[in-house]
C-alpha positions as CSV (number, residue, x, y, z in Angstrom):
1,X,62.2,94.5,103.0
2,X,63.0,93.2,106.5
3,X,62.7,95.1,109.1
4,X,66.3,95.3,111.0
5,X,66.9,92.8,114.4
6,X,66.5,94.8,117.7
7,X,69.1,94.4,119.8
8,X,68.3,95.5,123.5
9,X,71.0,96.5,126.0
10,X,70.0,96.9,129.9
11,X,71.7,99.4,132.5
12,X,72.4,102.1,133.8
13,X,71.6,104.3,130.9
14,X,73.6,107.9,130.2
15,X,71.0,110.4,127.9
16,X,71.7,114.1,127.3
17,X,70.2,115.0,130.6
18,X,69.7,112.3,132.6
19,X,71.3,109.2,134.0
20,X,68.6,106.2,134.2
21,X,69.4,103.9,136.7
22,X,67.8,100.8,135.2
23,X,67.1,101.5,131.7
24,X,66.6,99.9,128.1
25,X,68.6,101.1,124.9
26,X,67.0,99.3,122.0
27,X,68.9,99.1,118.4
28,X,67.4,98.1,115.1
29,X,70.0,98.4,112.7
30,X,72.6,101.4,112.2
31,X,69.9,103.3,114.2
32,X,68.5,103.7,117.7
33,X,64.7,102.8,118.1
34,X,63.9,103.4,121.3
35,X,65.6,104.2,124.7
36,X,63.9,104.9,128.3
37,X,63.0,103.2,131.8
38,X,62.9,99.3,131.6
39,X,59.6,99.8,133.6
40,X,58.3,101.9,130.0
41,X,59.6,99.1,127.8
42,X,57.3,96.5,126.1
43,X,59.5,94.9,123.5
44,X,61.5,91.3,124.8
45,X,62.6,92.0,128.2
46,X,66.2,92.4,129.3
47,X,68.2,90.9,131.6
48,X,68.9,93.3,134.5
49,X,73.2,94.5,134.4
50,X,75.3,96.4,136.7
51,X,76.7,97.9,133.5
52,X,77.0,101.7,132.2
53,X,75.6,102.6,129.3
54,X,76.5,105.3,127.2
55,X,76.7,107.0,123.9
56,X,79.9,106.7,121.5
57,X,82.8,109.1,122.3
58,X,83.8,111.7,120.3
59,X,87.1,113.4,119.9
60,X,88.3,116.4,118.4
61,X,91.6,116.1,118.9
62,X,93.9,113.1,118.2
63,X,97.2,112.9,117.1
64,X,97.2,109.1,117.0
65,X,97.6,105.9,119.5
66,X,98.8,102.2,119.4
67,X,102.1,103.5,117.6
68,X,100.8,104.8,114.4
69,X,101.0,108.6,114.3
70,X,98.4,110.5,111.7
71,X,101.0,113.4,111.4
72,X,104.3,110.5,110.8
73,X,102.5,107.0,109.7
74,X,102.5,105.6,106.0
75,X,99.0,105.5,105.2
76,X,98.6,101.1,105.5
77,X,99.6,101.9,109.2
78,X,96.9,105.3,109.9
79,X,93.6,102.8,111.0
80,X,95.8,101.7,113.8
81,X,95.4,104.5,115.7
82,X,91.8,104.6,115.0
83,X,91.7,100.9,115.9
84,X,92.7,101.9,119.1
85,X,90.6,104.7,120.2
86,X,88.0,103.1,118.5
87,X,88.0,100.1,121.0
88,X,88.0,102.2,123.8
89,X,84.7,103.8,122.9
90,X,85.4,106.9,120.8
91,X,83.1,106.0,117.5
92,X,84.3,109.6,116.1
93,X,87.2,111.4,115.8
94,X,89.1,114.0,113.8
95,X,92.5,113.2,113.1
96,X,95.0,115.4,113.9
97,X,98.2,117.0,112.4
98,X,100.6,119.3,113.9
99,X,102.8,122.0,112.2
100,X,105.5,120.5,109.7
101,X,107.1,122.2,106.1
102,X,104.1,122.4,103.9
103,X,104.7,119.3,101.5
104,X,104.2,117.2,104.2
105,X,101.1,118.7,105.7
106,X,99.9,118.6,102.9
107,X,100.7,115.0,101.7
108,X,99.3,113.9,105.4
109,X,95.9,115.4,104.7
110,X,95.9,113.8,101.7
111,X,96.9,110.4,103.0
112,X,93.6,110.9,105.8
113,X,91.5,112.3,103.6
114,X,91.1,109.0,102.1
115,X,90.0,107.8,105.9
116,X,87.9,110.7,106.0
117,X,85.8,109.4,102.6
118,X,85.9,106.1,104.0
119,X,84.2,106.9,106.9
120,X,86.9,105.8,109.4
121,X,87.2,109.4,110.7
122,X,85.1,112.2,110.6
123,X,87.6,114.8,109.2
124,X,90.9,116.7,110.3
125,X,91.9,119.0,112.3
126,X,95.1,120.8,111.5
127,X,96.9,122.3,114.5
128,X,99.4,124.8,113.0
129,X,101.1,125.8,111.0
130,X,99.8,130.0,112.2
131,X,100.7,129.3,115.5
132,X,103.1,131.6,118.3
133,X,107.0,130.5,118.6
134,X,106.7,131.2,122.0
135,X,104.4,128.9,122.9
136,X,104.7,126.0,120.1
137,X,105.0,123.2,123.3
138,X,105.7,120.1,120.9
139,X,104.8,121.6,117.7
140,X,108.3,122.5,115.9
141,X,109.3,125.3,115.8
142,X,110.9,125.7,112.7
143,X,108.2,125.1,110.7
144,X,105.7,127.8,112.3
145,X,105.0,130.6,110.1
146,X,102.9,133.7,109.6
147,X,99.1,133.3,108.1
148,X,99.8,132.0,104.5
149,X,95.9,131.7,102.8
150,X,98.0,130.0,100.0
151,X,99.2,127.4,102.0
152,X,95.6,126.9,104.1
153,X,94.5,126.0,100.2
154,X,96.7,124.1,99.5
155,X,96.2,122.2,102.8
156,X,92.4,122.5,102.3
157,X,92.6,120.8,98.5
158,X,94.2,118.2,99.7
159,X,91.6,117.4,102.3
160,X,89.0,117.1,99.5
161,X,86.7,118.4,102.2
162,X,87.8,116.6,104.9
163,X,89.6,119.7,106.7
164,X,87.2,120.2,109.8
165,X,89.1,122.3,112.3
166,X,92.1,123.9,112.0
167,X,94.1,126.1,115.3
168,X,95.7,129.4,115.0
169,X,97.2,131.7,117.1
170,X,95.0,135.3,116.9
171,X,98.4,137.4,116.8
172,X,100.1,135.9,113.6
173,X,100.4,137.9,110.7
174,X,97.7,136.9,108.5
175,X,95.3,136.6,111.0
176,X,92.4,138.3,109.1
177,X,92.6,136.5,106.1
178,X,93.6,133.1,107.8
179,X,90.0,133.4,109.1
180,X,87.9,134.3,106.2
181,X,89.4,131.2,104.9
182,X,88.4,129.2,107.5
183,X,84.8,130.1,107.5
184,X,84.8,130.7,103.8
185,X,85.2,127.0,103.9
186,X,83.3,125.8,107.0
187,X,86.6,125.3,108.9
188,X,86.1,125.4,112.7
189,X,88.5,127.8,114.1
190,X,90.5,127.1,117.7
191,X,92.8,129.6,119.2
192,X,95.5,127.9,121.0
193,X,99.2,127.7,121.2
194,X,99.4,131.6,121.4
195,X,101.0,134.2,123.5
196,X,98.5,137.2,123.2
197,X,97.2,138.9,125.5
198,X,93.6,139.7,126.2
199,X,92.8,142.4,124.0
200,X,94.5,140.2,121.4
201,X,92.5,137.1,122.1
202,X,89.2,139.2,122.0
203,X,89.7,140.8,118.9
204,X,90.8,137.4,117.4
205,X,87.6,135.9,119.0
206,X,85.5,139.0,117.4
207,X,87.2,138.6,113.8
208,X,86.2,135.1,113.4
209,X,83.1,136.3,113.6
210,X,79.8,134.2,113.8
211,X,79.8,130.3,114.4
212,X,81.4,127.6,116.1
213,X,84.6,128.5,117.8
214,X,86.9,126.4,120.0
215,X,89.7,126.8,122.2
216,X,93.0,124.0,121.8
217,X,93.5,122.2,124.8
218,X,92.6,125.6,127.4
219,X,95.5,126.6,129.9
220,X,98.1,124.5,127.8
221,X,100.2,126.3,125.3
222,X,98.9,129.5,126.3
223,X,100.1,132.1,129.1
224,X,99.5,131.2,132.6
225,X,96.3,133.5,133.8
226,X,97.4,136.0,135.8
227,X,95.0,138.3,137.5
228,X,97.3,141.4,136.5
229,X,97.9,139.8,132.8
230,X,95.0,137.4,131.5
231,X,95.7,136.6,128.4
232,X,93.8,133.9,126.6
233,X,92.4,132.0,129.1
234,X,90.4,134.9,130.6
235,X,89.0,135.4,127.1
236,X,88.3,132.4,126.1
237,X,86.6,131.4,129.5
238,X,84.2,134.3,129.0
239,X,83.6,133.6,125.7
240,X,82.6,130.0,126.7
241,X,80.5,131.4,129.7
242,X,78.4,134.0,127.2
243,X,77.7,130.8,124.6
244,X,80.5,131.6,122.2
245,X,83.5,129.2,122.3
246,X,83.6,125.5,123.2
247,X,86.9,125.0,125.3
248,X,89.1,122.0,124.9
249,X,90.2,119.9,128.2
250,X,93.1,117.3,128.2
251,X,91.7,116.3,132.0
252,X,94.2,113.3,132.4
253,X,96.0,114.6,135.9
254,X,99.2,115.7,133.5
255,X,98.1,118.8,131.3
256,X,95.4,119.5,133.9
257,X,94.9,119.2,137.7
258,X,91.8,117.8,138.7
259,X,90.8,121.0,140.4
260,X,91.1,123.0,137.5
261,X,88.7,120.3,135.2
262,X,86.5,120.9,137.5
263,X,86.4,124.7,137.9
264,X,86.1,124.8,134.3
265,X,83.2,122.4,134.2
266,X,81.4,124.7,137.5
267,X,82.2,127.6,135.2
268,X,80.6,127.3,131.9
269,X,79.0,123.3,132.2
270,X,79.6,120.7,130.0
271,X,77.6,122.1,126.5
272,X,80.7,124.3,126.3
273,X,83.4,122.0,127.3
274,X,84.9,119.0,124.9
275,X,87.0,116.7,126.8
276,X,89.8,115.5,123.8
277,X,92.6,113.1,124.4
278,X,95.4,115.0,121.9
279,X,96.6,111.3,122.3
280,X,99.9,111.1,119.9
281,X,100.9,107.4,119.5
282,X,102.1,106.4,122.6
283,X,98.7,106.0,123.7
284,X,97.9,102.1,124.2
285,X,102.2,101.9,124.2
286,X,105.0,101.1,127.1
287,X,107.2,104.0,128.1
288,X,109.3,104.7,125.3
289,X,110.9,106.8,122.3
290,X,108.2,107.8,119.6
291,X,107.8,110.8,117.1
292,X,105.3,113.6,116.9
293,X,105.6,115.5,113.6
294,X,109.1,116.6,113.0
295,X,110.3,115.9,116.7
296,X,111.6,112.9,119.2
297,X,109.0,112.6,121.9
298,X,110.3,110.3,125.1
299,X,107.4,108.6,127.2
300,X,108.0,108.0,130.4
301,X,105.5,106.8,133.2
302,X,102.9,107.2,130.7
303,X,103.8,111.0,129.8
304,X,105.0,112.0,126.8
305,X,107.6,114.7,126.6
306,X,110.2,116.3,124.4
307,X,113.0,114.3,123.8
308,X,115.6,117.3,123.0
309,X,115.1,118.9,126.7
310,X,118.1,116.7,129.0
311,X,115.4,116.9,132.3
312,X,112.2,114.6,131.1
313,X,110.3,116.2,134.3
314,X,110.3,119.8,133.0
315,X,111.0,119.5,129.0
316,X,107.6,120.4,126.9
317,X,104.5,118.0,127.5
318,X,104.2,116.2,124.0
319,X,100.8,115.1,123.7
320,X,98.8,112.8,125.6
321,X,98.6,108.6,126.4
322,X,95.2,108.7,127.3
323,X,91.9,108.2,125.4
324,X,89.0,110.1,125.7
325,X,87.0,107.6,128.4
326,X,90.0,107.7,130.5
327,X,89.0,111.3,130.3
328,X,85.6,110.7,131.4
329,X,86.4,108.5,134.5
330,X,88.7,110.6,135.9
331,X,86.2,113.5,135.9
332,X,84.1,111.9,137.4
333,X,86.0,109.6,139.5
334,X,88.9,112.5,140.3
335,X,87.2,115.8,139.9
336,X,84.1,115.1,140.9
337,X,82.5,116.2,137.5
338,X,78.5,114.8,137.8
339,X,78.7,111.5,135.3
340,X,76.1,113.4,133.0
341,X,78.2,116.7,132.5
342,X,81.5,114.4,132.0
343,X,79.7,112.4,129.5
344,X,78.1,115.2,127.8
345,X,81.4,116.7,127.2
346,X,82.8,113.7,125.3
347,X,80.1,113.4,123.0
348,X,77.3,115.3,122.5
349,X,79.1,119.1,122.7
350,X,81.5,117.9,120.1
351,X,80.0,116.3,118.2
352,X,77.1,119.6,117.7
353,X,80.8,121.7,117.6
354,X,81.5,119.7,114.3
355,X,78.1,120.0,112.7
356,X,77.2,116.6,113.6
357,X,74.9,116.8,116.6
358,X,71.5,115.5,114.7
359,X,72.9,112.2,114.2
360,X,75.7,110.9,117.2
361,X,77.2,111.9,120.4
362,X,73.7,111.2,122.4
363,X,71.3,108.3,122.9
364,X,68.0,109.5,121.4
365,X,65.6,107.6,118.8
366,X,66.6,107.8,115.3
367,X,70.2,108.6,116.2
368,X,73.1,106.2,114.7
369,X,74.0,103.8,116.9
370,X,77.3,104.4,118.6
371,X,76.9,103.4,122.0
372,X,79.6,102.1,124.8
373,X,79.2,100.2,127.8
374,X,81.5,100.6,130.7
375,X,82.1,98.6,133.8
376,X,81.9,99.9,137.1
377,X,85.7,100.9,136.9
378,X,84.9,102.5,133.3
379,X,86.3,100.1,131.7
380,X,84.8,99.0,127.8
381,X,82.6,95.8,128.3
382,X,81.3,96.5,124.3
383,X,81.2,98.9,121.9
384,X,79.2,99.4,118.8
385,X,79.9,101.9,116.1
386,X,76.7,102.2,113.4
387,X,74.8,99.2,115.2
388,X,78.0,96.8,115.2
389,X,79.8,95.5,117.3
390,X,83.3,96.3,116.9
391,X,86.5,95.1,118.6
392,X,90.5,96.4,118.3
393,X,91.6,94.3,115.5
394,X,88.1,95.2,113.2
């Protein structure tokens, strides 16, 4: 058999730990072969490149982008969105759904399951329907309920394993059995869109026992943290700090201030943050009407909001515009995250949150090739997914 082409990038090169000024990432196929100072490497040399090289994005939380919506899109119109985030450097993502009456959940996990055994996406993550009225932000309230294991198999069937992550709110009803379930069936639980307090949040925290937890999109859809009342984000930021919970960040400047990203990142460090877009499919779109599930979402200046509050600057934030490597450069460039903790948290700490950190979300030997290359202004020169090349339309 014959041995797979190397294909050698030069710059400045992102690893795990590390940012190598001038370095060589060398592909032989679907795999990396070798990676390290240019000074170290003895194959063909490079040329030398002001570039940024880094390893394929991964996000864990994506409603959609480029118009097509996972929750609302006929399935001939659902790799559009991953088109999109795709292009922009994220090589894996879960798709995600938000809460909606039961047949269509579960005919929409159906529907990306298929992308899921295609190997378009790398599962789903189901964000309701066990979630808190009071805090529901943009998922619809009418079709939240209490903790229905019936329902969660139905959901879960559907998914013909692709059913990765699913977020719950700790004081539903149901709770308890809601997250036997989820482990039962490998199902990474996130605790967001929730109005408990503290003691809630803990015990929640506590019953899901051991494994992987997350936290959906921290500070958002959750109470403010008040030093007399906590709530979730107290919890949850301990639970991050003592190795237990890998907390979500929407760091675009609308869902977070900078300030805040980067307290979070001082806090815990970027093995227990995963920066996700929750991009919906305005992403990659002009200002405009859209949907999100069950509701009219209005866009305007780039941020989405619910359409059925009359003042756009204070109705519910619906989702986000951005993709996950507008995440990482305003980290960096914005909060002042270091370029190795930014990058870290956009691929290798979710991608080991989803079981997958032996084969992507770093630039190591024998890892798949997903690798991006940025500008100086972060912006995609290349990206390859599995050792190819890929562009918007592919």
């Amino acid at each position: 058999m014959t041995a797979p082409a190397t294909t050698t990038l030069r710059g400045r090169v992102v690893t795990r730990d590390e940012v190598i000024e001038d370095g060589v990432l060398a592909l032989a196929g679907a795999r990396i072969e070798w990676v390290g100072p240019a000074s170290a490497w003895l194959g063909d040399p490079a040329p030398q490149s002001d570039t940024t090289i880094l390893p394929g994005l991964v996000d864990l939380h994506c409603h959609g982008g480029a118009g097509a919506s996972f929750p609302d899109s006929p399935a001939d119109d659902l790799m559009t969105a991953v088109r999109h985030h795709r292009s922009r450097g994220t090589t894996t993502m879960l798709a995600s759904l938000v809460s909606a009456p039961p047949e269509r959940l579960i005919a929409q996990t159906s529907m990306l399951a298929d992308l899921y055994e295609s190997g378009d996406i790398a599962g789903i993550h189901i964000e309701g329907p066990f979630l808190s009225v009071a805090r529901c932000g943009a998922q619809d309230p009418a079709s939240l309920r209490s903790g229905d294991p019936g329902l969660l198999r139905d959901i879960v069937g559907a998914g013909r394993g692709a059913v990765r992550s699913m977020t719950l709110a700790p004081e539903v009803d149901g709770f308890a059995a809601i997250a036997e379930m989820l482990r039962e069936n490998d199902i990474l639980p996130s605790i967001g869109h929730t109005d408990a307090d503290a003691l809630t949040t803990r015990r929640g925290i506590r019953a899901l026992g051991s494994g992987p937890i997350t936290a959906t999109h921290l500070f958002n859809g959750m109470p403010t943290w008040h030093h007399r009342s906590p709530g979730p984000v107290s919890e949850c930021l301990a639970a991050a700090a003592r190795g237990g919970m890998v907390l979500e960040l929407i760091g675009d400047g609308v869902h977070l201030a900078d300030e805040t990203v980067r307290a979070v990142f001082d806090l815990v460090g970027g093995t227990r943050i995963a920066l996700v877009s929750d991009a919906m499919a305005a992403a990659g779109m002009s200002d405009g009407r859209y949907r999100l599930g069950p509701l009219d979402v209005t866009v305007h200046h780039s941020v989405a909001r619910l359409s059925r509050d009359t003042d756009p600057e204070t109705a519910p934030i619906a989702g986000g515009t951005a993709t996950v490597l507008d995440l990482v450069r305003r980290a960096v460039q914005d909060a002042g995250v270091p370029l190795v903790e930014a990058v870290r948290a956009a691929s290798s700490t979710p991608a080991t949150t989803i079981g997958l950190g032996s084969d992507i979300g770093c630039l190591e030997q024998d890892m798949r090739a997903d690798v991006l290359v940025v500008d100086a202004a972060f912006e995609p020169i290349q990206v390859i997914r599995s050792g190819t090349a890929i562009r918007e339309d592919s």
